[in-house]
Backbone atoms as SQL, in Angstrom:
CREATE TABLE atoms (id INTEGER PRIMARY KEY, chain TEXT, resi INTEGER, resn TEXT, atom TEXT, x REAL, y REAL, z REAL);
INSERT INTO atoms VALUES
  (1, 'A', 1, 'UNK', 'N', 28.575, 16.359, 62.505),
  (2, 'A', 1, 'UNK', 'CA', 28.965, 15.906, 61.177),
  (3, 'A', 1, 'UNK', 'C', 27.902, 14.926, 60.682),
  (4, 'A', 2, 'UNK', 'N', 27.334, 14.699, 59.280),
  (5, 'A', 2, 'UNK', 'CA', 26.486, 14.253, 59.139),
  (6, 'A', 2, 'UNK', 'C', 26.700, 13.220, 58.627),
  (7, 'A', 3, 'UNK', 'N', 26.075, 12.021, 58.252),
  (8, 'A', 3, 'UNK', 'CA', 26.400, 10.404, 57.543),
  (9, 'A', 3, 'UNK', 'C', 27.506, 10.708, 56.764),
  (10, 'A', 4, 'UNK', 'N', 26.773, 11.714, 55.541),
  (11, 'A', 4, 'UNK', 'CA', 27.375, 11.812, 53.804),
  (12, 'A', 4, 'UNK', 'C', 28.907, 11.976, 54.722),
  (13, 'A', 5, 'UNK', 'N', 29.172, 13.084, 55.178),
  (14, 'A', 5, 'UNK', 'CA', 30.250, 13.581, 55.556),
  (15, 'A', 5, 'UNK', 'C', 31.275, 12.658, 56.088),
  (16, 'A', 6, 'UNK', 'N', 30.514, 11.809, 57.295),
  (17, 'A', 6, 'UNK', 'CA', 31.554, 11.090, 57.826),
  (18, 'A', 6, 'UNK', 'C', 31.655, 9.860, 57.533),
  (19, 'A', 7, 'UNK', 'N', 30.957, 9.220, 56.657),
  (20, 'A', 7, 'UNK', 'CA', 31.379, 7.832, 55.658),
  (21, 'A', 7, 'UNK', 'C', 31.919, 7.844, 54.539),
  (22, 'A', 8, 'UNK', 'N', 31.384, 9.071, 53.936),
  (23, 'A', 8, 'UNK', 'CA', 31.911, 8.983, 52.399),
  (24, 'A', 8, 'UNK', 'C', 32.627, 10.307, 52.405),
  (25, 'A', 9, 'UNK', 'N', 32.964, 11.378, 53.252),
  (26, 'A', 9, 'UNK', 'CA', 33.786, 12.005, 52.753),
  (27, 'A', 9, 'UNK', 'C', 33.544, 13.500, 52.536),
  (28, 'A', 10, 'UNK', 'N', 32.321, 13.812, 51.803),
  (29, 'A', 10, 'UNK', 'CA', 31.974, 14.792, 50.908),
  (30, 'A', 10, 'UNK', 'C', 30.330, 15.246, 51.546),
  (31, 'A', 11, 'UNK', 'N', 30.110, 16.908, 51.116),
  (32, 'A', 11, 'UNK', 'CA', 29.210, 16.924, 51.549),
  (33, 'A', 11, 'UNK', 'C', 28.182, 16.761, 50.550),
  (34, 'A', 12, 'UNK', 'N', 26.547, 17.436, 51.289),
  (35, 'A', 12, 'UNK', 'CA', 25.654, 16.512, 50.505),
  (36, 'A', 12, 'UNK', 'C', 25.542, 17.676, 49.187),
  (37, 'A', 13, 'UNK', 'N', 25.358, 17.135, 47.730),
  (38, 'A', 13, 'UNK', 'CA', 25.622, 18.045, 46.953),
  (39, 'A', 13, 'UNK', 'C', 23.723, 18.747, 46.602),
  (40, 'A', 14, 'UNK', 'N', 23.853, 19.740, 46.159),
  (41, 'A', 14, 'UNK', 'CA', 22.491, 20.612, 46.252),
  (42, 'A', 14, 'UNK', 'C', 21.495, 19.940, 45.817),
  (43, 'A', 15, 'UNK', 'N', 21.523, 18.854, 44.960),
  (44, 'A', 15, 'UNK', 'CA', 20.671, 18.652, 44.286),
  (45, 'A', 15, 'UNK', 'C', 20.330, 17.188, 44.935),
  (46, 'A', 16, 'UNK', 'N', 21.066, 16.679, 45.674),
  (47, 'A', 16, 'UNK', 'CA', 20.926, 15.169, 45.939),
  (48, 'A', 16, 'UNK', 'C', 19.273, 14.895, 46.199),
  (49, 'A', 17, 'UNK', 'N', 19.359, 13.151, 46.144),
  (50, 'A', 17, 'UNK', 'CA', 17.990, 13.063, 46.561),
  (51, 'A', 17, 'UNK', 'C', 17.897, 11.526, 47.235),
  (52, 'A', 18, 'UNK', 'N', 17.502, 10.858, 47.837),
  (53, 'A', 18, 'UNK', 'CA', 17.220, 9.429, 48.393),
  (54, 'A', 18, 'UNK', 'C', 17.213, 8.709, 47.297),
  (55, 'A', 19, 'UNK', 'N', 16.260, 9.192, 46.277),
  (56, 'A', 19, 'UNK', 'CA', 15.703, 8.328, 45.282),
  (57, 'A', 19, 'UNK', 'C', 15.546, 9.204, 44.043),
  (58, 'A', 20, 'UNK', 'N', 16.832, 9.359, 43.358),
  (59, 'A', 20, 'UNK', 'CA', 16.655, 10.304, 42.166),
  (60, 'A', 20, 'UNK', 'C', 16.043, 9.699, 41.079),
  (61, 'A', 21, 'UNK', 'N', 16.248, 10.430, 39.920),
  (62, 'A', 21, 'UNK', 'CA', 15.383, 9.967, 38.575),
  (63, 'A', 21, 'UNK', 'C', 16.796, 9.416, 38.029),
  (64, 'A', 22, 'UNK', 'N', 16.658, 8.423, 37.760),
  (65, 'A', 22, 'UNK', 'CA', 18.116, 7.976, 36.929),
  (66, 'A', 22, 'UNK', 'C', 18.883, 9.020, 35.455),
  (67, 'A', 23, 'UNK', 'N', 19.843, 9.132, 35.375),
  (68, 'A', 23, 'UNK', 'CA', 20.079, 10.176, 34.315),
  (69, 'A', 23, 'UNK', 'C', 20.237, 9.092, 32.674),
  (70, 'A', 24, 'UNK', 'N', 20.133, 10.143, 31.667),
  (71, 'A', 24, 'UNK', 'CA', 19.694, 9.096, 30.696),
  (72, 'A', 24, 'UNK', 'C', 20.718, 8.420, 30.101),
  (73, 'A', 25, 'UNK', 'N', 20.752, 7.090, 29.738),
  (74, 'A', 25, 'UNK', 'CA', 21.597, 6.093, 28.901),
  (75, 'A', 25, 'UNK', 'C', 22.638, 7.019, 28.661),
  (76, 'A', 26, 'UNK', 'N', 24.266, 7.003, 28.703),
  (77, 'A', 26, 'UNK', 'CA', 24.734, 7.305, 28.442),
  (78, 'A', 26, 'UNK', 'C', 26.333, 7.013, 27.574),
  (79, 'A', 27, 'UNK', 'N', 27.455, 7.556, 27.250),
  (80, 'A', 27, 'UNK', 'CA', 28.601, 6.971, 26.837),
  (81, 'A', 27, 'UNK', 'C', 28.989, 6.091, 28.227),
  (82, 'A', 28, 'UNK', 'N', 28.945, 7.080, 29.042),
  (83, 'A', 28, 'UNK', 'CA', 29.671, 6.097, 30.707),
  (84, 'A', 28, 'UNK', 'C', 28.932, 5.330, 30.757),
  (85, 'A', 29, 'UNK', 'N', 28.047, 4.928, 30.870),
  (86, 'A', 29, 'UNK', 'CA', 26.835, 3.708, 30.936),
  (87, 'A', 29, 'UNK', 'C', 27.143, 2.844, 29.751),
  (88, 'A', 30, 'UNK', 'N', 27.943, 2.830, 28.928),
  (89, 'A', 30, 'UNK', 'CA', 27.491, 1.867, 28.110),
  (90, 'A', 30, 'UNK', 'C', 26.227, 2.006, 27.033),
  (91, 'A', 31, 'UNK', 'N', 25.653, 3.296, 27.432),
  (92, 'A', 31, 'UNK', 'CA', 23.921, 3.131, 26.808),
  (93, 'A', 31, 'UNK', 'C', 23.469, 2.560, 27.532),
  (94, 'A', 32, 'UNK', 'N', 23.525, 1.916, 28.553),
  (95, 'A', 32, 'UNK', 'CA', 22.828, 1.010, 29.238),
  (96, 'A', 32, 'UNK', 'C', 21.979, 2.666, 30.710),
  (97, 'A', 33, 'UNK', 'N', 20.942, 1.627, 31.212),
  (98, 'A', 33, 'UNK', 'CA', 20.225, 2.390, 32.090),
  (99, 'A', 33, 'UNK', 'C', 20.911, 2.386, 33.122),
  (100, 'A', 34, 'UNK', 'N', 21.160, 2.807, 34.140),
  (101, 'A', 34, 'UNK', 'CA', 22.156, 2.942, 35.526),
  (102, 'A', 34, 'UNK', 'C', 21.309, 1.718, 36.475),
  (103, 'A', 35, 'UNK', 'N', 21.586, 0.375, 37.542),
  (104, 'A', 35, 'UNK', 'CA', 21.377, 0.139, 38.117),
  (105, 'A', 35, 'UNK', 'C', 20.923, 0.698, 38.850),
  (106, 'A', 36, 'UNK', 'N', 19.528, 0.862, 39.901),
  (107, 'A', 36, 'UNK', 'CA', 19.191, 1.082, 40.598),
  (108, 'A', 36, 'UNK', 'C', 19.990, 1.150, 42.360),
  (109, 'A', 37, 'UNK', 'N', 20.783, 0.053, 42.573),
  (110, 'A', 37, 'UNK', 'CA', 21.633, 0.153, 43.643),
  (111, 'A', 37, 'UNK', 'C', 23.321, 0.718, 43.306),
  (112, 'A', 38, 'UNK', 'N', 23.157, 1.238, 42.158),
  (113, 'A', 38, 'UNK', 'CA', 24.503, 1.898, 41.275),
  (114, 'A', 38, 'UNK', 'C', 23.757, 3.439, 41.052),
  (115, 'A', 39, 'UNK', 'N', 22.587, 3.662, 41.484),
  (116, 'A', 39, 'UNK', 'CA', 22.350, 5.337, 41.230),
  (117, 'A', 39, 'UNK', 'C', 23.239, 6.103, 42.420),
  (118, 'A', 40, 'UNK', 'N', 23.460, 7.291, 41.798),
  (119, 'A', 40, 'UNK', 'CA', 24.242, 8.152, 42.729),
  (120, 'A', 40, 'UNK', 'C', 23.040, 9.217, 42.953),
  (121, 'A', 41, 'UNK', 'N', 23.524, 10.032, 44.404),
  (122, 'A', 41, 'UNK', 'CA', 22.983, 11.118, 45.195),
  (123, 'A', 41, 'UNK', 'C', 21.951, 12.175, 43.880),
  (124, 'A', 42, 'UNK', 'N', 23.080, 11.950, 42.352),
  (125, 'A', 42, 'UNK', 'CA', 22.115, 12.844, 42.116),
  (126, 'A', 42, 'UNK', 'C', 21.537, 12.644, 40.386),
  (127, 'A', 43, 'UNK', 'N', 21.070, 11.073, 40.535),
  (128, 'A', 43, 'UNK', 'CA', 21.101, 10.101, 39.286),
  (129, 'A', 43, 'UNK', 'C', 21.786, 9.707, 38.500),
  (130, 'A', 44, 'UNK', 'N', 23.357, 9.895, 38.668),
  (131, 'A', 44, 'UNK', 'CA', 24.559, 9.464, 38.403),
  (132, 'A', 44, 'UNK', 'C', 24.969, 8.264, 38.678),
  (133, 'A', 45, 'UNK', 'N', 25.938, 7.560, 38.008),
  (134, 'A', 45, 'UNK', 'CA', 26.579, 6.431, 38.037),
  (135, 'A', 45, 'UNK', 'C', 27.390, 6.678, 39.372),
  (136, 'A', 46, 'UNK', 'N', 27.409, 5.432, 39.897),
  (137, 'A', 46, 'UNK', 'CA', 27.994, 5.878, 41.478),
  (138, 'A', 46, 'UNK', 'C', 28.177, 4.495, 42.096),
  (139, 'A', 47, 'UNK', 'N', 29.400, 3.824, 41.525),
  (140, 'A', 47, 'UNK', 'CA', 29.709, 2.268, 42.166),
  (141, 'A', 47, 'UNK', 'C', 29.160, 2.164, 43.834),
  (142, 'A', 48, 'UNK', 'N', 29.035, 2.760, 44.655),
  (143, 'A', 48, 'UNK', 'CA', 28.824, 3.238, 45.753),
  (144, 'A', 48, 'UNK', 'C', 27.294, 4.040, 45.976),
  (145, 'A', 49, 'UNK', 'N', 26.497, 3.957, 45.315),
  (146, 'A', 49, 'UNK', 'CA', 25.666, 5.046, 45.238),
  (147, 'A', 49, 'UNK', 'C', 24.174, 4.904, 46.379),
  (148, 'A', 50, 'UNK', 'N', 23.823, 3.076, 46.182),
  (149, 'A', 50, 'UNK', 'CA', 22.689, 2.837, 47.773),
  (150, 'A', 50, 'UNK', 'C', 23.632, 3.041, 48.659),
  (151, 'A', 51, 'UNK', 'N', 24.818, 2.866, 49.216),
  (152, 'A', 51, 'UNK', 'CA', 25.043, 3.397, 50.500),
  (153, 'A', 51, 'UNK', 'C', 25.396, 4.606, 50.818),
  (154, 'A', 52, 'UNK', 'N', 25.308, 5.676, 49.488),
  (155, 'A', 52, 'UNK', 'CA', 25.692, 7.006, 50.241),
  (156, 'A', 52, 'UNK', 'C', 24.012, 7.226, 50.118),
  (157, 'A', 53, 'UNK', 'N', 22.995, 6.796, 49.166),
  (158, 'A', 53, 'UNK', 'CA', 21.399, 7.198, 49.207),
  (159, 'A', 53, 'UNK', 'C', 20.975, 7.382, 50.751),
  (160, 'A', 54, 'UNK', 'N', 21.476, 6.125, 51.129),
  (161, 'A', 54, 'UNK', 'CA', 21.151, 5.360, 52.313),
  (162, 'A', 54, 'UNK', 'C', 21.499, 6.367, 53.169),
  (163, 'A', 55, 'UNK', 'N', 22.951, 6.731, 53.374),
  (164, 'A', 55, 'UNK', 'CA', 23.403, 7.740, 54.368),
  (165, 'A', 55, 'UNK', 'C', 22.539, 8.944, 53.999),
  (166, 'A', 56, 'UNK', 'N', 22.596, 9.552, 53.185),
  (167, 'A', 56, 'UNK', 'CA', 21.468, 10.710, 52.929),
  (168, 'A', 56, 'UNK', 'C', 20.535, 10.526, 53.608),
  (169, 'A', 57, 'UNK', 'N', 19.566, 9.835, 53.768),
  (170, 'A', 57, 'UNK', 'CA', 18.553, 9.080, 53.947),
  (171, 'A', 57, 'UNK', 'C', 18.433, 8.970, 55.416),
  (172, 'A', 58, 'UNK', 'N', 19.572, 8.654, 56.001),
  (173, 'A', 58, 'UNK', 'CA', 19.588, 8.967, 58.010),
  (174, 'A', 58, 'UNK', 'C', 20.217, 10.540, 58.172),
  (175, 'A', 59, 'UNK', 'N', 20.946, 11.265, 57.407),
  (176, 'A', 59, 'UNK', 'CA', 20.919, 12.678, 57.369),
  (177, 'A', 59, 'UNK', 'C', 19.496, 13.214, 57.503),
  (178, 'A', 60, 'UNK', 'N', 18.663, 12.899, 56.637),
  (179, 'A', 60, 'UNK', 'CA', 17.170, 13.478, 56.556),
  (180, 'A', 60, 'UNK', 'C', 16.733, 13.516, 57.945),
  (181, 'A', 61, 'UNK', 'N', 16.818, 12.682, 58.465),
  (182, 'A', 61, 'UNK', 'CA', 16.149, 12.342, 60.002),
  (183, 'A', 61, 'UNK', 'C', 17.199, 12.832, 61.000),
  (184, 'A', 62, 'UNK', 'N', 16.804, 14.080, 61.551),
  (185, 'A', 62, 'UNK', 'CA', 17.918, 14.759, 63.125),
  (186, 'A', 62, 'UNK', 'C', 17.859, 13.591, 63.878),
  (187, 'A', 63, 'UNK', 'N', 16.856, 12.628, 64.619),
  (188, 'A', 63, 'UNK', 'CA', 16.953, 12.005, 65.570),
  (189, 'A', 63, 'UNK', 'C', 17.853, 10.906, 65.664),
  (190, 'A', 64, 'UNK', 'N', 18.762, 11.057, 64.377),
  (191, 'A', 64, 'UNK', 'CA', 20.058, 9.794, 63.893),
  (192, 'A', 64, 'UNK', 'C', 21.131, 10.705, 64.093),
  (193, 'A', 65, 'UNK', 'N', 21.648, 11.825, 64.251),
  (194, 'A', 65, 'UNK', 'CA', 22.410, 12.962, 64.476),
  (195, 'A', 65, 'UNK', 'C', 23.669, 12.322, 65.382),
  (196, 'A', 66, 'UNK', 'N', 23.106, 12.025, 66.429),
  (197, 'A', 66, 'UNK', 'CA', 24.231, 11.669, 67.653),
  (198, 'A', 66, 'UNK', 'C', 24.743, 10.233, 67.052),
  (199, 'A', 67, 'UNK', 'N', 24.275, 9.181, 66.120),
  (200, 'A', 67, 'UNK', 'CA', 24.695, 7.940, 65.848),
  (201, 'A', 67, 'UNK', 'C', 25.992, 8.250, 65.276),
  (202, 'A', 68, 'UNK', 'N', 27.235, 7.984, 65.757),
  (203, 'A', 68, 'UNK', 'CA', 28.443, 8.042, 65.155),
  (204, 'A', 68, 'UNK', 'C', 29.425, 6.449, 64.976),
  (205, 'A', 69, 'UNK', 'N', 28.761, 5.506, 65.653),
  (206, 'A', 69, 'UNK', 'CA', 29.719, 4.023, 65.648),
  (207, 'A', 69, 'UNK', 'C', 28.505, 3.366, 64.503),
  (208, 'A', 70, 'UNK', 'N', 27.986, 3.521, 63.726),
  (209, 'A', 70, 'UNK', 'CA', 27.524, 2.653, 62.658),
  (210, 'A', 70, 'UNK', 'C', 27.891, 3.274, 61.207),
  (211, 'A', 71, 'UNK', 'N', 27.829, 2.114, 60.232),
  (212, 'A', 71, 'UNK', 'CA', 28.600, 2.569, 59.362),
  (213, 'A', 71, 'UNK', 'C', 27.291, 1.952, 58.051),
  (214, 'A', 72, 'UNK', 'N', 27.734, 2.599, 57.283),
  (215, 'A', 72, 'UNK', 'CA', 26.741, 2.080, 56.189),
  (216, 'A', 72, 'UNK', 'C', 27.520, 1.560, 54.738),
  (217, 'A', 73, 'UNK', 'N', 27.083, 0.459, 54.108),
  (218, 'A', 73, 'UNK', 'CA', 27.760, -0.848, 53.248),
  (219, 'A', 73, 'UNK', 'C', 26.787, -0.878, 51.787),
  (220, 'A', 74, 'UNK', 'N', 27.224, -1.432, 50.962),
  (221, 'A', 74, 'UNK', 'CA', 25.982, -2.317, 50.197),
  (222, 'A', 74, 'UNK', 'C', 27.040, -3.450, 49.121),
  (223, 'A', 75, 'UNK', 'N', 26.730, -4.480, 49.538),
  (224, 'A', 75, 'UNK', 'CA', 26.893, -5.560, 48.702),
  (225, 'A', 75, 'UNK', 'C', 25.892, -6.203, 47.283),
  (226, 'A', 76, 'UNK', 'N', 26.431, -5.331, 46.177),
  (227, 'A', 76, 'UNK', 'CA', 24.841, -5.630, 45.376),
  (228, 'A', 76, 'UNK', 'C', 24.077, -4.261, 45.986),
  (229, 'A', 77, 'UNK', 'N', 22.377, -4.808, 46.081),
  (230, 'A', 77, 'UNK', 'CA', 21.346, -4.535, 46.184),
  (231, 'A', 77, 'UNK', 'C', 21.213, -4.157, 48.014),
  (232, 'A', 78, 'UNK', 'N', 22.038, -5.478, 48.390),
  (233, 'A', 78, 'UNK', 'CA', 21.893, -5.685, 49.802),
  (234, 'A', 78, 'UNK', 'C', 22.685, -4.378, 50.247),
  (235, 'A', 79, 'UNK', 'N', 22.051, -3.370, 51.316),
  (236, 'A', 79, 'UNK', 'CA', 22.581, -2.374, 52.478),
  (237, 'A', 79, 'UNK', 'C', 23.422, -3.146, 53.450),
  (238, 'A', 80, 'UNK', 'N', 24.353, -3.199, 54.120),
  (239, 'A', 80, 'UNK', 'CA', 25.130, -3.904, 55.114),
  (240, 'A', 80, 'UNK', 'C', 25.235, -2.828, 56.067),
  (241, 'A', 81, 'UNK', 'N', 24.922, -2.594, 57.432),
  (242, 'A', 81, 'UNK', 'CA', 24.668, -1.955, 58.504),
  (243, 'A', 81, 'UNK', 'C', 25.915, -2.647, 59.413),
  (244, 'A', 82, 'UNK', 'N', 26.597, -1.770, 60.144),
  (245, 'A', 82, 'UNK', 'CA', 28.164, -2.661, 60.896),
  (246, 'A', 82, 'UNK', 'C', 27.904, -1.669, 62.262),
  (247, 'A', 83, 'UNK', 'N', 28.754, -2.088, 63.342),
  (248, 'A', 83, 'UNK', 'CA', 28.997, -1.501, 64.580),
  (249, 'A', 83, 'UNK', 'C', 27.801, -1.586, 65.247),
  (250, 'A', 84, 'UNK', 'N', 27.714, -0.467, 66.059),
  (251, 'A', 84, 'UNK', 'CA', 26.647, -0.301, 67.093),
  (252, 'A', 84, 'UNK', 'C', 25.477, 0.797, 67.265),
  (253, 'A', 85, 'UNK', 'N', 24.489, 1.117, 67.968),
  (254, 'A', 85, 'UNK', 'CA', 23.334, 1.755, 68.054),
  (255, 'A', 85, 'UNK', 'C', 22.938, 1.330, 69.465),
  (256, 'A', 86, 'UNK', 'N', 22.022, 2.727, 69.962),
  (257, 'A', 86, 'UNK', 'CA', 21.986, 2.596, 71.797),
  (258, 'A', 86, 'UNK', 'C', 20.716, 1.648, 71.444),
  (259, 'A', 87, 'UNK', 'N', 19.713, 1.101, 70.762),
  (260, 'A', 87, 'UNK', 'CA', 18.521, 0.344, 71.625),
  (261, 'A', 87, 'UNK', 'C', 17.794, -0.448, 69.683),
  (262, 'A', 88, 'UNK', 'N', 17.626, -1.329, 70.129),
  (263, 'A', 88, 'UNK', 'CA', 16.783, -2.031, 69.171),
  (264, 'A', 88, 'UNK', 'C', 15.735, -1.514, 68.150),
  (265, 'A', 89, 'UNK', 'N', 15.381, -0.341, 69.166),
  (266, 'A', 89, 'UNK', 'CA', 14.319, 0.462, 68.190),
  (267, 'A', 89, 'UNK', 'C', 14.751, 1.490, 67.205),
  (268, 'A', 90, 'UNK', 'N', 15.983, 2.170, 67.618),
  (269, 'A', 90, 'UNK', 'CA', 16.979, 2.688, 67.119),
  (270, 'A', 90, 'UNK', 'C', 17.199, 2.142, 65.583),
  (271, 'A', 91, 'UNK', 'N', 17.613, 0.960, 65.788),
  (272, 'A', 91, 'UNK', 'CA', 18.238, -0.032, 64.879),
  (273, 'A', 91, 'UNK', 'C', 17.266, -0.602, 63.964),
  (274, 'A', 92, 'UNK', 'N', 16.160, -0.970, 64.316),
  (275, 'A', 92, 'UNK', 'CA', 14.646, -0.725, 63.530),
  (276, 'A', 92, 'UNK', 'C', 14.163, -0.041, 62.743),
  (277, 'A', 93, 'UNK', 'N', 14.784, 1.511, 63.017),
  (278, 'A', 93, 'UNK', 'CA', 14.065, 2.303, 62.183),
  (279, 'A', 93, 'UNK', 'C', 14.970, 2.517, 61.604),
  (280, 'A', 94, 'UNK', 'N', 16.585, 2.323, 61.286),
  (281, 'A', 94, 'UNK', 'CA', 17.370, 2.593, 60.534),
  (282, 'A', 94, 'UNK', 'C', 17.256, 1.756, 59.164),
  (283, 'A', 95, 'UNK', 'N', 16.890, 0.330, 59.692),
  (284, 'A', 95, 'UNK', 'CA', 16.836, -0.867, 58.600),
  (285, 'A', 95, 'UNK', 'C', 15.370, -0.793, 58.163),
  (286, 'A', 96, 'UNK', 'N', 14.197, -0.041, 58.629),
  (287, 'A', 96, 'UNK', 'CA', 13.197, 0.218, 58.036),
  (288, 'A', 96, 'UNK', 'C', 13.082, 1.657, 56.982),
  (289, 'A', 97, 'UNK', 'N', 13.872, 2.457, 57.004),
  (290, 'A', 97, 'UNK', 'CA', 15.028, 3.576, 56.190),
  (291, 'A', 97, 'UNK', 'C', 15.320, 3.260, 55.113),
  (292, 'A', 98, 'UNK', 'N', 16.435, 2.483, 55.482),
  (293, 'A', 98, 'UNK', 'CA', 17.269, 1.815, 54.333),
  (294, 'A', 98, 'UNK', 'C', 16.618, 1.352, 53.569),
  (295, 'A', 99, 'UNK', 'N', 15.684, 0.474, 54.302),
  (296, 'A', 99, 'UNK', 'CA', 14.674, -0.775, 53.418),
  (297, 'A', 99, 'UNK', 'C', 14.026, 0.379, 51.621),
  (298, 'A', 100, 'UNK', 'N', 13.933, 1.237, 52.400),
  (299, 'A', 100, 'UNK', 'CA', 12.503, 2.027, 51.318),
  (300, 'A', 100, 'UNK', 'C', 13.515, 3.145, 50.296),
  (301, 'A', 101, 'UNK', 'N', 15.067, 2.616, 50.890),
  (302, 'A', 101, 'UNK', 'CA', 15.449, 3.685, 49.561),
  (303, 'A', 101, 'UNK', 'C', 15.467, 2.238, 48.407),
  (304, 'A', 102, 'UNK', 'N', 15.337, 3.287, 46.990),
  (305, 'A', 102, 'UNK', 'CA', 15.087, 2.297, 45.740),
  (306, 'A', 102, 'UNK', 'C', 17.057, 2.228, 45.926),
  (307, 'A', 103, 'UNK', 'N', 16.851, 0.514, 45.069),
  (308, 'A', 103, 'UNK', 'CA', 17.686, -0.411, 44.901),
  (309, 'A', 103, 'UNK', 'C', 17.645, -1.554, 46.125),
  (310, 'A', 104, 'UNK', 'N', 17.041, -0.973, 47.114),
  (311, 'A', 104, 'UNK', 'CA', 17.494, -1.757, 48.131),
  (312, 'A', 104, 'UNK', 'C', 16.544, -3.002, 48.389),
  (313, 'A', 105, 'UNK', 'N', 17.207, -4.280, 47.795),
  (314, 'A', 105, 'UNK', 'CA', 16.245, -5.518, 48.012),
  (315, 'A', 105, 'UNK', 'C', 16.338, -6.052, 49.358),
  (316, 'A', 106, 'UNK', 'N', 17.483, -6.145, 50.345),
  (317, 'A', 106, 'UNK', 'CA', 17.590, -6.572, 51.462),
  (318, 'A', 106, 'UNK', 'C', 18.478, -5.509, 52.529),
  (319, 'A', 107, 'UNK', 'N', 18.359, -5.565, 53.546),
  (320, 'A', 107, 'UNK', 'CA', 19.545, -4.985, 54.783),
  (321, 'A', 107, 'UNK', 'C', 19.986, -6.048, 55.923),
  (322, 'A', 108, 'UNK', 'N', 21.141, -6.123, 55.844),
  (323, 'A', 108, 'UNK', 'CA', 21.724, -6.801, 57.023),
  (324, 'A', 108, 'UNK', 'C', 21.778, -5.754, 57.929),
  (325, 'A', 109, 'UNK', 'N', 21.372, -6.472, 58.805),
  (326, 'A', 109, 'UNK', 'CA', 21.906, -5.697, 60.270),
  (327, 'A', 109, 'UNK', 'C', 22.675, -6.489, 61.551),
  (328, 'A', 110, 'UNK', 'N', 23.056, -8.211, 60.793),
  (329, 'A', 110, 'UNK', 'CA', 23.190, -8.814, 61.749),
  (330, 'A', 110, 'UNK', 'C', 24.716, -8.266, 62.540),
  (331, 'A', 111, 'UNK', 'N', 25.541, -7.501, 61.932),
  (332, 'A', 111, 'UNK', 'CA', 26.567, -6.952, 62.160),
  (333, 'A', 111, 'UNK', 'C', 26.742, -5.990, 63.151),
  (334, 'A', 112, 'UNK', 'N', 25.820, -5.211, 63.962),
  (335, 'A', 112, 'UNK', 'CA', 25.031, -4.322, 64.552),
  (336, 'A', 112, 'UNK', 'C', 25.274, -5.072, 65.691),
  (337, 'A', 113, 'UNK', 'N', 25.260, -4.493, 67.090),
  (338, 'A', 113, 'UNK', 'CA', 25.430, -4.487, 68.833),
  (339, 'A', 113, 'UNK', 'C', 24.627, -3.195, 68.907),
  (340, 'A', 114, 'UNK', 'N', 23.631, -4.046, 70.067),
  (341, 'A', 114, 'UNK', 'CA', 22.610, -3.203, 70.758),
  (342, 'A', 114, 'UNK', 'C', 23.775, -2.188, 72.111),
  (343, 'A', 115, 'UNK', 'N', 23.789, -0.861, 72.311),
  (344, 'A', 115, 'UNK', 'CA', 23.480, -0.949, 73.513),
  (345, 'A', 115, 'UNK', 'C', 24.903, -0.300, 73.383);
């Protein structure tokens, strides 16, 4: 089962992307441009939208496949990373991931157990 699936629910839809093109000003928007940590999977408004990017984003990568006790967050801008991962390096490259999807100004990981 993959991130999208087992955090948020739903699978990944055809068009998704890490880092879409925002869709344009709209009535739901206000006219306003969509937040960057408010873009959805597929440049949609998406109260939730850096942490399902984010989950997309460790979907992309098989070698995150077996990770099933971490969970993915975003407060704001900030990614929030919870539970556990087998080794530090593991956990490194998840928060170096996260780091590079757009919206994302910071990642906690202090929530995270090695091992």
């Amino acid at each position: 089962m993959g991130w999208l699936q087992r955090l948020f629910g739903q699978e990944k839809p055809e068009n998704a992307q890490v880092n879409p093109e925002p869709a344009a000003p709209s009535e739901e928007t206000g006219g306003e441009t969509i937040p960057p940590e408010r873009l959805g999977l597929e440049g949609e408004y998406d109260q939730s939208g850096l942490a399902k990017r984010v989950a997309l984003a460790f979907d992309e990568d098989p070698s995150f496949d077996d990770i099933d006790t971490l969970w993915v967050a975003q407060l704001g801008s900030t990614v929030v990373l919870k539970g556990s991962v087998p080794s530090q390096d593991i956990l490194d490259q998840l928060v170096n991931i996260a780091s590079g999807v757009t919206g994302a100004t910071d990642v906690q990981s202090d929530q995270v157990s090695i091992g």
